[in-house]
C-alpha beads as a LAMMPS data file, in Angstrom:
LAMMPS data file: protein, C-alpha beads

361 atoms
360 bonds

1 atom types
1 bond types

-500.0 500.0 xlo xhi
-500.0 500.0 ylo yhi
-500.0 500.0 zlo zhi

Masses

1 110.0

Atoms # bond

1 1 1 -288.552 -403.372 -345.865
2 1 1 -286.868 -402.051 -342.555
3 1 1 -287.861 -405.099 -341.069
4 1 1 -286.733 -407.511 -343.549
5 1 1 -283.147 -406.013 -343.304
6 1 1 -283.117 -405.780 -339.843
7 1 1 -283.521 -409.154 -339.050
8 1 1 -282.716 -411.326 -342.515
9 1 1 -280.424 -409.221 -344.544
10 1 1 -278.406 -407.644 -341.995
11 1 1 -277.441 -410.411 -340.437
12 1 1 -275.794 -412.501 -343.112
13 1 1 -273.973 -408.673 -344.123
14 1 1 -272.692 -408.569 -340.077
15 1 1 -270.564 -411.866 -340.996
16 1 1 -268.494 -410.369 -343.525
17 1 1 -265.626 -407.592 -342.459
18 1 1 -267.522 -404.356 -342.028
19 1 1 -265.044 -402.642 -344.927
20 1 1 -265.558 -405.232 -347.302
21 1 1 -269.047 -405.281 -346.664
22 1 1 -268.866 -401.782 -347.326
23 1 1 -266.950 -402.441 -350.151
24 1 1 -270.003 -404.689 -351.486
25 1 1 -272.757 -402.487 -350.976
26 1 1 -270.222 -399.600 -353.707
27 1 1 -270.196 -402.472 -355.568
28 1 1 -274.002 -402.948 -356.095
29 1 1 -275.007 -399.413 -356.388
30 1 1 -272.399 -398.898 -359.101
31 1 1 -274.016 -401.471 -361.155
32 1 1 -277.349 -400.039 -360.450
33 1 1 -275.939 -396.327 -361.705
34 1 1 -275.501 -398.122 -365.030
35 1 1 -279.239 -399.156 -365.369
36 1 1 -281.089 -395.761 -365.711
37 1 1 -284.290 -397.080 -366.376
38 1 1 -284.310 -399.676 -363.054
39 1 1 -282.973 -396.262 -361.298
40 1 1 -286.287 -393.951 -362.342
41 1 1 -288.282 -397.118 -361.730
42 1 1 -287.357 -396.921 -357.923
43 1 1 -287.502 -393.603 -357.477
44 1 1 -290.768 -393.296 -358.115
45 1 1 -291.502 -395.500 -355.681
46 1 1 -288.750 -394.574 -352.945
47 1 1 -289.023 -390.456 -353.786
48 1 1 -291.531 -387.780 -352.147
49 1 1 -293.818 -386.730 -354.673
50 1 1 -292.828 -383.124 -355.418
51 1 1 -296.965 -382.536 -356.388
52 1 1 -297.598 -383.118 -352.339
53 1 1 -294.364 -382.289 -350.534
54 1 1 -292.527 -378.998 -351.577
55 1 1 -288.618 -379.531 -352.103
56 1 1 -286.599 -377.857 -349.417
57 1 1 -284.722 -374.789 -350.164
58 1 1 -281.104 -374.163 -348.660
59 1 1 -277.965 -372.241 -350.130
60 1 1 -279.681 -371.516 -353.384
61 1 1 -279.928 -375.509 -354.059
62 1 1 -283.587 -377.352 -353.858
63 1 1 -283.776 -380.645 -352.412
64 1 1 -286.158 -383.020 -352.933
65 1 1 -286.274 -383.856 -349.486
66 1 1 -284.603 -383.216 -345.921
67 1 1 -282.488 -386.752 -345.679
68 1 1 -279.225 -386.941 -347.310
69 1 1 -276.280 -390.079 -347.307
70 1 1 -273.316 -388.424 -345.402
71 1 1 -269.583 -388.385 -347.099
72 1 1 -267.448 -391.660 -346.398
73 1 1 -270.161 -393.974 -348.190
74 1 1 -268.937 -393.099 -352.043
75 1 1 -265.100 -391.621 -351.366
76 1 1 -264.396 -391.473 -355.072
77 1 1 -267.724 -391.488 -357.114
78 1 1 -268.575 -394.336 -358.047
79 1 1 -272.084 -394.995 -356.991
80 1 1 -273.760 -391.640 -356.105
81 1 1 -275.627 -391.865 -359.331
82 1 1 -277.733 -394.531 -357.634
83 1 1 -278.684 -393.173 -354.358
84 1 1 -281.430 -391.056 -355.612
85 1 1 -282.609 -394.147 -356.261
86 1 1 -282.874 -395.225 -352.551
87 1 1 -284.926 -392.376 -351.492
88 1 1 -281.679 -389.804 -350.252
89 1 1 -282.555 -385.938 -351.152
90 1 1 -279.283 -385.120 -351.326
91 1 1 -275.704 -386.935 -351.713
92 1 1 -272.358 -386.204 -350.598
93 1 1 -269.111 -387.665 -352.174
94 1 1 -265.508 -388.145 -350.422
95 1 1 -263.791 -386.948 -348.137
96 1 1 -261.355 -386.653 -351.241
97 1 1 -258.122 -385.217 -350.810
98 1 1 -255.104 -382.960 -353.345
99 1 1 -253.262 -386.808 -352.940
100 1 1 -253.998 -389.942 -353.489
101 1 1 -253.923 -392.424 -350.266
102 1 1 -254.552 -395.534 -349.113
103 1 1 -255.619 -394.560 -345.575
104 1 1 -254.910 -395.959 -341.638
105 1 1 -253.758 -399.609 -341.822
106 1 1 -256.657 -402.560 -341.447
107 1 1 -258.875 -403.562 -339.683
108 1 1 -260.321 -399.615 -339.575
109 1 1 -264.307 -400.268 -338.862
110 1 1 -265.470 -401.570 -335.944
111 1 1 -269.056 -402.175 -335.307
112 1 1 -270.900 -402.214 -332.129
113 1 1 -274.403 -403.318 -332.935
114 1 1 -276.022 -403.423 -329.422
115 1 1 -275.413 -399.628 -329.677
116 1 1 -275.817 -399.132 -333.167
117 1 1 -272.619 -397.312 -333.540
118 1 1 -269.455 -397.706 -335.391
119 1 1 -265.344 -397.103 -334.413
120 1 1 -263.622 -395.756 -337.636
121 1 1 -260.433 -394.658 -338.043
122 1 1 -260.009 -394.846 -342.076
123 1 1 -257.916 -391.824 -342.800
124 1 1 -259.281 -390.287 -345.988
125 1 1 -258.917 -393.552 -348.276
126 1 1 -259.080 -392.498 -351.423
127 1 1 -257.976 -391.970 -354.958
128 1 1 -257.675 -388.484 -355.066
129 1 1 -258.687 -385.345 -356.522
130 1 1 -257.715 -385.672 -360.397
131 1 1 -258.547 -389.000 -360.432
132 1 1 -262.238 -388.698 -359.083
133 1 1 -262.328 -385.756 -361.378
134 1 1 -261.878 -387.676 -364.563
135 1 1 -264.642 -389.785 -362.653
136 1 1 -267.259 -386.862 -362.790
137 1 1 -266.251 -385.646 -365.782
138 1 1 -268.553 -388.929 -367.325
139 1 1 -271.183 -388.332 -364.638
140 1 1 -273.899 -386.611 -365.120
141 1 1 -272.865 -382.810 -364.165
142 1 1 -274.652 -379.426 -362.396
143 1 1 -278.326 -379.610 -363.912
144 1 1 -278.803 -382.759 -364.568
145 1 1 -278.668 -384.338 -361.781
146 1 1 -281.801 -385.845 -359.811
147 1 1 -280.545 -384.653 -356.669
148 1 1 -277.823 -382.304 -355.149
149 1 1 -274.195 -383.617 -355.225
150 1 1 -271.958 -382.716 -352.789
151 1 1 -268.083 -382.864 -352.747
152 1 1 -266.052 -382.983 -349.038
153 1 1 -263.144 -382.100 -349.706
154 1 1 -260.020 -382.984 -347.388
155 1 1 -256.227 -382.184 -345.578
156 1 1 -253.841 -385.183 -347.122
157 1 1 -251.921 -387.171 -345.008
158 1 1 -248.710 -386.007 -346.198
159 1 1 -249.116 -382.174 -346.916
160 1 1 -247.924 -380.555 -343.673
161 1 1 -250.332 -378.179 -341.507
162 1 1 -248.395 -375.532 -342.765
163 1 1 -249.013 -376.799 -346.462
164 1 1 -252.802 -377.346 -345.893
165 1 1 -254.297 -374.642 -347.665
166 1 1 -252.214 -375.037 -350.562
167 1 1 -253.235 -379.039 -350.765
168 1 1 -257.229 -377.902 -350.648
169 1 1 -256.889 -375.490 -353.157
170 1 1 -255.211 -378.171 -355.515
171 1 1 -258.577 -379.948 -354.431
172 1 1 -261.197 -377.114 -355.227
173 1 1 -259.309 -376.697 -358.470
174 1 1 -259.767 -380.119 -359.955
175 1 1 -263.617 -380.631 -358.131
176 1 1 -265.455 -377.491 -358.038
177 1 1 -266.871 -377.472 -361.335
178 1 1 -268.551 -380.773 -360.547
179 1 1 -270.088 -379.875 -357.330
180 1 1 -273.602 -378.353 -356.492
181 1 1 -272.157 -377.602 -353.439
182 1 1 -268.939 -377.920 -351.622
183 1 1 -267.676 -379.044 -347.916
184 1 1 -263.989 -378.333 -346.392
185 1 1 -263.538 -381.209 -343.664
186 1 1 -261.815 -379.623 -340.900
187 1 1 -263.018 -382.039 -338.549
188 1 1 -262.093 -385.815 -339.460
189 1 1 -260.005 -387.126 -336.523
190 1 1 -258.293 -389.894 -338.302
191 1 1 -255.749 -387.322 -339.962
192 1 1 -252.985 -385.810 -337.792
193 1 1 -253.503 -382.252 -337.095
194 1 1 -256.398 -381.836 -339.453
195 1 1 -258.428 -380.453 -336.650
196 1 1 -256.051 -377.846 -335.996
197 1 1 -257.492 -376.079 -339.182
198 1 1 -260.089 -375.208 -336.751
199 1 1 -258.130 -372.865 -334.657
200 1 1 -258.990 -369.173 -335.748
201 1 1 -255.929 -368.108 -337.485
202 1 1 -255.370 -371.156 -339.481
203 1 1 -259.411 -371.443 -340.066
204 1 1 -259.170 -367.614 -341.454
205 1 1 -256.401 -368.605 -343.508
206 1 1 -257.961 -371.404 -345.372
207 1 1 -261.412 -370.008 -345.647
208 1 1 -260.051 -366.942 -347.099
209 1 1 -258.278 -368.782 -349.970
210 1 1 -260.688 -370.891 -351.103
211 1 1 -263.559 -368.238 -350.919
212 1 1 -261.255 -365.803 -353.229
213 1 1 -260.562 -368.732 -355.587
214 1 1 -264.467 -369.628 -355.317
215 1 1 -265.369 -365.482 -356.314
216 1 1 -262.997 -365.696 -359.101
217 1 1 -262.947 -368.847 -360.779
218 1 1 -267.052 -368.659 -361.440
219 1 1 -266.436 -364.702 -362.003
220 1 1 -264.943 -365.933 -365.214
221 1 1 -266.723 -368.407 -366.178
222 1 1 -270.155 -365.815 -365.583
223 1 1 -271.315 -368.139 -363.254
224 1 1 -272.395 -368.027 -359.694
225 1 1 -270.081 -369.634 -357.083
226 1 1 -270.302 -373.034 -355.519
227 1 1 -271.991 -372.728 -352.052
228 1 1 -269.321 -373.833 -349.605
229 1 1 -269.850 -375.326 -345.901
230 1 1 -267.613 -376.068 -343.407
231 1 1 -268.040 -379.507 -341.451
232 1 1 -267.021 -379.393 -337.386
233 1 1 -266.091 -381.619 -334.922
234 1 1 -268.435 -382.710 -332.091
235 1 1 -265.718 -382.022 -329.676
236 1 1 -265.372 -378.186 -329.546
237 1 1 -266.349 -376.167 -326.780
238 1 1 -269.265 -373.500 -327.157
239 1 1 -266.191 -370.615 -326.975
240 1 1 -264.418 -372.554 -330.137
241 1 1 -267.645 -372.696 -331.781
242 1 1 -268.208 -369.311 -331.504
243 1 1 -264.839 -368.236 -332.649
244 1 1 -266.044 -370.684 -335.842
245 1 1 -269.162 -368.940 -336.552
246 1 1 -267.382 -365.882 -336.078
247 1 1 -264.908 -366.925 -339.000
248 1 1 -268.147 -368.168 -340.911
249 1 1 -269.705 -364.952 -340.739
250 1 1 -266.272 -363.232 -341.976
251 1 1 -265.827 -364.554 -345.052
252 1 1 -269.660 -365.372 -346.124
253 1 1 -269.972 -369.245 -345.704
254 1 1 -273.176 -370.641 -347.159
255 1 1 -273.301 -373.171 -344.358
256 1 1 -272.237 -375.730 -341.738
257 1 1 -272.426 -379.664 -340.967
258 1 1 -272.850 -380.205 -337.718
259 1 1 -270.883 -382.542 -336.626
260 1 1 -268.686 -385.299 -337.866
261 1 1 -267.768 -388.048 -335.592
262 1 1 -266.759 -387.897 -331.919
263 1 1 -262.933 -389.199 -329.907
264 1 1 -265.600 -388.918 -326.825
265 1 1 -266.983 -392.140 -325.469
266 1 1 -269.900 -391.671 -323.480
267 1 1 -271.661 -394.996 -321.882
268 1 1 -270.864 -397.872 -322.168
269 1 1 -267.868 -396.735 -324.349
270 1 1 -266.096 -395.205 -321.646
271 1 1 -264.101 -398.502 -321.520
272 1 1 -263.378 -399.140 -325.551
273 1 1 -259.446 -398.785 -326.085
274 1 1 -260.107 -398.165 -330.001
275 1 1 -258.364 -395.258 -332.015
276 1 1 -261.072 -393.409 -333.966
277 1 1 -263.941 -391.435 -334.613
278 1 1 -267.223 -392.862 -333.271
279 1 1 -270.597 -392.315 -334.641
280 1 1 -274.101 -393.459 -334.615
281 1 1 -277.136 -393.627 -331.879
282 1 1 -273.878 -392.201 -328.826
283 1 1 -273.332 -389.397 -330.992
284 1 1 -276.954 -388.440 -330.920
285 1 1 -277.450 -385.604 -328.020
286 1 1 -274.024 -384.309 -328.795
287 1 1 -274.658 -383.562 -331.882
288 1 1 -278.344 -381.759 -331.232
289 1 1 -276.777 -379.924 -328.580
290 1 1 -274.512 -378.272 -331.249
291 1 1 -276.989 -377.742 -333.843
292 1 1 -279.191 -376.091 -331.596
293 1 1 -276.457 -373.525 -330.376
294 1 1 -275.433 -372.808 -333.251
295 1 1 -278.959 -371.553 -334.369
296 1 1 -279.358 -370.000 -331.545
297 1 1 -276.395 -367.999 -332.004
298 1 1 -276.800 -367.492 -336.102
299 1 1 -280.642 -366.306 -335.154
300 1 1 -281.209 -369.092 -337.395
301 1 1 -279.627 -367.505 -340.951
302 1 1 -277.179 -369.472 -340.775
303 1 1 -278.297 -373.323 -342.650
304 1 1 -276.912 -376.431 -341.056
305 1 1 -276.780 -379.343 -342.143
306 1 1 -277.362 -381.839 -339.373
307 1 1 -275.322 -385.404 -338.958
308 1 1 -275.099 -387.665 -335.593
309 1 1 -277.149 -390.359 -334.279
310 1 1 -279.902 -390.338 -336.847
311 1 1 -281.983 -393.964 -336.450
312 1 1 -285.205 -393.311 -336.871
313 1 1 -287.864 -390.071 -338.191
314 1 1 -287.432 -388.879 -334.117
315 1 1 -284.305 -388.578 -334.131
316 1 1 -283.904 -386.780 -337.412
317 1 1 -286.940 -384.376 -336.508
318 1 1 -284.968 -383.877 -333.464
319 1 1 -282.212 -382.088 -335.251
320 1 1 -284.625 -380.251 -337.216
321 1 1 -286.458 -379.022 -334.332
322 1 1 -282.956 -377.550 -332.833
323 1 1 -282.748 -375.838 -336.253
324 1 1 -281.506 -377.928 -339.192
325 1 1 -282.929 -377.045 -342.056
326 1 1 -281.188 -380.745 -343.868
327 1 1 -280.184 -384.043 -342.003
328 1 1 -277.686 -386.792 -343.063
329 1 1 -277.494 -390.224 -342.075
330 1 1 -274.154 -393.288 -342.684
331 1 1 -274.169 -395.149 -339.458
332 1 1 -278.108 -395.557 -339.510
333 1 1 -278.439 -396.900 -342.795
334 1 1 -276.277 -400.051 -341.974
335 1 1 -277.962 -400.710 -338.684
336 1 1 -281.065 -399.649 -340.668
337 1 1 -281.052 -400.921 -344.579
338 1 1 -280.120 -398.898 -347.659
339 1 1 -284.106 -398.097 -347.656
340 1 1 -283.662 -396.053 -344.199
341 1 1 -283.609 -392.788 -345.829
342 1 1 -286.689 -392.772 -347.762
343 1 1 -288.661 -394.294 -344.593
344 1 1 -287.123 -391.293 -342.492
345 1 1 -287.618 -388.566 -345.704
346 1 1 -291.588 -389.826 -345.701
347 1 1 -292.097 -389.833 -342.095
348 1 1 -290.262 -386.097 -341.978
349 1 1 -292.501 -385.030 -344.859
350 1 1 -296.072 -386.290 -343.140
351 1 1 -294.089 -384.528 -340.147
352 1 1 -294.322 -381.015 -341.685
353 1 1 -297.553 -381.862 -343.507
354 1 1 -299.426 -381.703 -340.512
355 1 1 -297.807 -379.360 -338.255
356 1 1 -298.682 -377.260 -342.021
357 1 1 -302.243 -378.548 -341.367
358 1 1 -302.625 -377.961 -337.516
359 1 1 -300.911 -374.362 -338.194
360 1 1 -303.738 -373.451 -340.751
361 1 1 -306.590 -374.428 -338.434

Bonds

1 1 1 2
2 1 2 3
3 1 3 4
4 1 4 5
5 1 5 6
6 1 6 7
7 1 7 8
8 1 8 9
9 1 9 10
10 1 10 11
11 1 11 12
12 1 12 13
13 1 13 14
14 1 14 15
15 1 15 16
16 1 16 17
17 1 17 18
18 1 18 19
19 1 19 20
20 1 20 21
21 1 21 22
22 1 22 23
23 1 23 24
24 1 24 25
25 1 25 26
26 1 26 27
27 1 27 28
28 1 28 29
29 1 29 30
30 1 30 31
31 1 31 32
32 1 32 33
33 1 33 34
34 1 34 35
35 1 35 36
36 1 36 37
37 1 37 38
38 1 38 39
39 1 39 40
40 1 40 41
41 1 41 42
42 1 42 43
43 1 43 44
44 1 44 45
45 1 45 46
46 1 46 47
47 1 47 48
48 1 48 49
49 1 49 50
50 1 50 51
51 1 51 52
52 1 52 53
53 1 53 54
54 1 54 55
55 1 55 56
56 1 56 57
57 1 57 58
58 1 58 59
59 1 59 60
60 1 60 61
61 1 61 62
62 1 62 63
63 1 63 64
64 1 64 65
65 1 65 66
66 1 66 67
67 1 67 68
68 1 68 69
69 1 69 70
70 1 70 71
71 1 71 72
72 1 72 73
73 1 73 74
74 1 74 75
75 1 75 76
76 1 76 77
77 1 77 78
78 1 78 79
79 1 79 80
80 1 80 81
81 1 81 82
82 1 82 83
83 1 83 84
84 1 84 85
85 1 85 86
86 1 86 87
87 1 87 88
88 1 88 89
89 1 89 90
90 1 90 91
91 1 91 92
92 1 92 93
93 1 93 94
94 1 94 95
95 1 95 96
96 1 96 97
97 1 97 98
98 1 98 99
99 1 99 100
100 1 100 101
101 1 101 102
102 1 102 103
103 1 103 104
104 1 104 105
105 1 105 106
106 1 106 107
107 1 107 108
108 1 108 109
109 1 109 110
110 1 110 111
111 1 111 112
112 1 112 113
113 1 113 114
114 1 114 115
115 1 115 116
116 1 116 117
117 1 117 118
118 1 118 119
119 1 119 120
120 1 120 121
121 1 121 122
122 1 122 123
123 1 123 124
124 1 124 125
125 1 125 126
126 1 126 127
127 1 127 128
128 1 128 129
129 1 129 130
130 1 130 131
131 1 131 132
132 1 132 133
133 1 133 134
134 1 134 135
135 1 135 136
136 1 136 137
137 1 137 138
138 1 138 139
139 1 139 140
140 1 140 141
141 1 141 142
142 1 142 143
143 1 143 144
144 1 144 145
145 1 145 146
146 1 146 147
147 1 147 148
148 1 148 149
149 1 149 150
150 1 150 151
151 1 151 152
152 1 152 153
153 1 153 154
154 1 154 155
155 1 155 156
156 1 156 157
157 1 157 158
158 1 158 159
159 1 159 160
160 1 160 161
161 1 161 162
162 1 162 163
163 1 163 164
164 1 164 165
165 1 165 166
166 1 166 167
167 1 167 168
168 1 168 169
169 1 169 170
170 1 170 171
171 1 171 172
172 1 172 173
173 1 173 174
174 1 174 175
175 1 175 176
176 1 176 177
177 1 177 178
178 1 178 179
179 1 179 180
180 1 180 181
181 1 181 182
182 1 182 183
183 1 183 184
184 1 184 185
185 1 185 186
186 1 186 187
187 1 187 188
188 1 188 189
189 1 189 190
190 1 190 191
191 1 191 192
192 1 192 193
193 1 193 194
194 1 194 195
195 1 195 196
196 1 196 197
197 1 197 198
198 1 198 199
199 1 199 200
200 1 200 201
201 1 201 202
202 1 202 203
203 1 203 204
204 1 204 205
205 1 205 206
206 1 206 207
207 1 207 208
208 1 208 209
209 1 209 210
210 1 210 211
211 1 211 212
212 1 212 213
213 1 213 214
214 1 214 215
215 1 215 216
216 1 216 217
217 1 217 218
218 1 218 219
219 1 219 220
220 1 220 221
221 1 221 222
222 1 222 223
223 1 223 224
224 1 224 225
225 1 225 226
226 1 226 227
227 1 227 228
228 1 228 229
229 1 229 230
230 1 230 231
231 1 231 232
232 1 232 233
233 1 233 234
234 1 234 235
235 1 235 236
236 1 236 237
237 1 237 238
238 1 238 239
239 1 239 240
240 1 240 241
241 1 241 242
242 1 242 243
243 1 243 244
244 1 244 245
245 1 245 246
246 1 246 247
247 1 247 248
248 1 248 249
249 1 249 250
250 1 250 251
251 1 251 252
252 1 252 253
253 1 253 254
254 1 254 255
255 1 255 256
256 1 256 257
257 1 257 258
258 1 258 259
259 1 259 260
260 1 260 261
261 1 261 262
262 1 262 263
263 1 263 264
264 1 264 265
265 1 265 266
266 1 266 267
267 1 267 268
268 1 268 269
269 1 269 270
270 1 270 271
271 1 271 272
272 1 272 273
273 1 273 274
274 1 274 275
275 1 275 276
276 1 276 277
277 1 277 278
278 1 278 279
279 1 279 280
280 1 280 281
281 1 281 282
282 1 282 283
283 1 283 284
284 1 284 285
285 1 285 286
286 1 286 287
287 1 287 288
288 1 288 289
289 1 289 290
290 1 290 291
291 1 291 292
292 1 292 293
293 1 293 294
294 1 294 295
295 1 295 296
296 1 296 297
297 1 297 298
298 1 298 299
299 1 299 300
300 1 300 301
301 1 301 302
302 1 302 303
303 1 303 304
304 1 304 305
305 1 305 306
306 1 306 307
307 1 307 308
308 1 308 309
309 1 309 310
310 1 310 311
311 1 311 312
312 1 312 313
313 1 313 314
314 1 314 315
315 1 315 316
316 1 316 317
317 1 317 318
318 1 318 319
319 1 319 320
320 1 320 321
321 1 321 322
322 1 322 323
323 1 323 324
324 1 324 325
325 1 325 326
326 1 326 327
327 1 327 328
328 1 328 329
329 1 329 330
330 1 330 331
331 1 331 332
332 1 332 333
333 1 333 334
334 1 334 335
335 1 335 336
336 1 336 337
337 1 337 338
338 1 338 339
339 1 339 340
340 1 340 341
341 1 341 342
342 1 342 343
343 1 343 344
344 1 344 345
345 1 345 346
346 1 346 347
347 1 347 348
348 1 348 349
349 1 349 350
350 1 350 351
351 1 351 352
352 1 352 353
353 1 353 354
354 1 354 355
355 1 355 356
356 1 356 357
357 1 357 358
358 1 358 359
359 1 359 360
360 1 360 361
């Protein structure tokens, strides 16, 4: 199927604007949400079977496998419904922010196939928090779901830094009730000083409100609360990581997604003049280098989620091997067909099987 899209299908998509191509492919999978019975029908067919392969266990949440689609695909809910159906063990919805916003002016996706790596500089399009809200509220909610939903949740563009915590809580408010698990994007470089929120005092700030309103809103309810990770930047030093893990640590995060996209450009980007965050196959080492740091510096408690480069099984058993315990993919699945993650989930699962196998002997 990899083939086929590689060399038939992808080609005619690579004609069309990458955003409204993008744009299509919502399209598409929203119908397909609204057939249940086509959905199940593929999933048995794209999905590990859970008799051979156990379901992987991080934050409290089980996941049918290690491959997940990466926030930015669905910003505001509409399809997620559907990627189970495409063989992803987990899915993540957004980046959604407190405001609604149309993002950076267009064009704001620029391909580079010979890499297979993409140039965006969207800005958090999206329709915001109360609308996506009313979204979920018809979705299919917390236990009933056939895989893990994550919600990313964002700075808006027009809440000062100073405002910031304020215009997430407004954000975890309206969207943690629908989430398995939630994300604060600190890390997006396509929003002025949203990567600020990673300095220490502003980082302690924000983590500590939205960990006391985590505690206490399911405290009432008699519910646990919502795991919540925090998603970095590529670009921090080891010392700025470490004064992140640090804050982690403080106030109890379940997690971290290493990394989101990169202002580097390495290679043969070192002579692109585009504004933007670049990911795919250059973000690759970067990325692992992170990953395996930060486990190294957790002892491994601490789960990460890891994001960058991911093109093929190798490459996502990489970032496992520097101490991932999930992986999610974006930029590979359109260099790679919307069939890439259950290819990579397989291969990861055979993977384990027999390192399982050779381990018993």
């Amino acid at each position: 199927m990899g083939f086929i899209y590689e060399h038939g299908i992808r080609r005619v998509l690579f004609r069309s604007d990458p955003e409204r191509a993008h744009e299509r492919a919502v399209d598409a999978l929203a119908l397909l949400a609204k057939i249940g019975p086509l959905c199940r029908l593929m999933e048995r067919w794209t999905q590990l079977d859970a008799a051979r392969y156990n379901p992987v266990q991080a934050f409290g949440l089980s996941f049918p496998n290690a491959v997940g689609l990466a926030a930015g695909f669905d910003k505001n809910a509409r399809c997620w419904p559907a990627i189970a159906a495409l063989g992803f063990g987990h899915v993540e919805i957004g980046t959604i922010t407190g405001l609604q916003q149309p993002g950076n002016p267009k064009p704001r996706i620029i391909r580079y196939p010979a890499e297979e790596a993409v140039i965006n500089r969207m800005g958090f399009n999206n329709d915001g928090c109360e609308l996506v809200a009313a979204r979920l509220a018809h979705q299919p909610g917390p236990g009933q779901r056939r895989i893990p939903l994550g919600i990313n949740l964002g700075k808006s563009k027009a809440a000062a830094l100073d405002k910031a915590v304020a215009d997430y809580l407004v954000s975890f408010g309206k969207l943690a009730d629908y989430a398995d698990y939630l994300v604060l994007n600190v890390s997006s470089p396509n929003t002025p000083d949203l990567r600020k929120l990673q300095d220490e005092d502003r980082l302690r700030e924000l983590l500590g409100v939205i960990t006391t309103a985590n505690r206490e809103r399911f405290a009432q309810l008699g519910k646990p609360k919502k795991p919540i990770l925090l998603k970095i930047a590529p670009d921090l030093s080891f010392t700025q990581i470490d004064s992140v893990l640090g804050t982690i640590a403080h106030f109890g995060l379940d997690g971290i997604i290493a990394t989101n996209t990169t202002l580097g450009r390495p290679g043969a980007f070192a002579s692109v003049n585009e504004a933007g965050g670049l990911s795919g196959k250059p973000l690759r080492e970067k990325s692992t280098e992170i990953i395996r740091y930060i486990s190294r510096q957790t002892g491994g408690k601490l789960p990460i989620i890891g994001v960058g480069g991911i093109h093929d099984a190798a490459s996502a058993g990489e970032k496992l091997d520097a101490g991932a315990v999930l992986v999610q993919v974006y930029t590979g699945m359109i260099y790679r067909g919307p069939f890439f993650a259950a290819d990579v989930a397989r291969a990861l699962a055979l993977r384990q099987s027999k390192a399982w196998t050779m381990g018993a002997s």
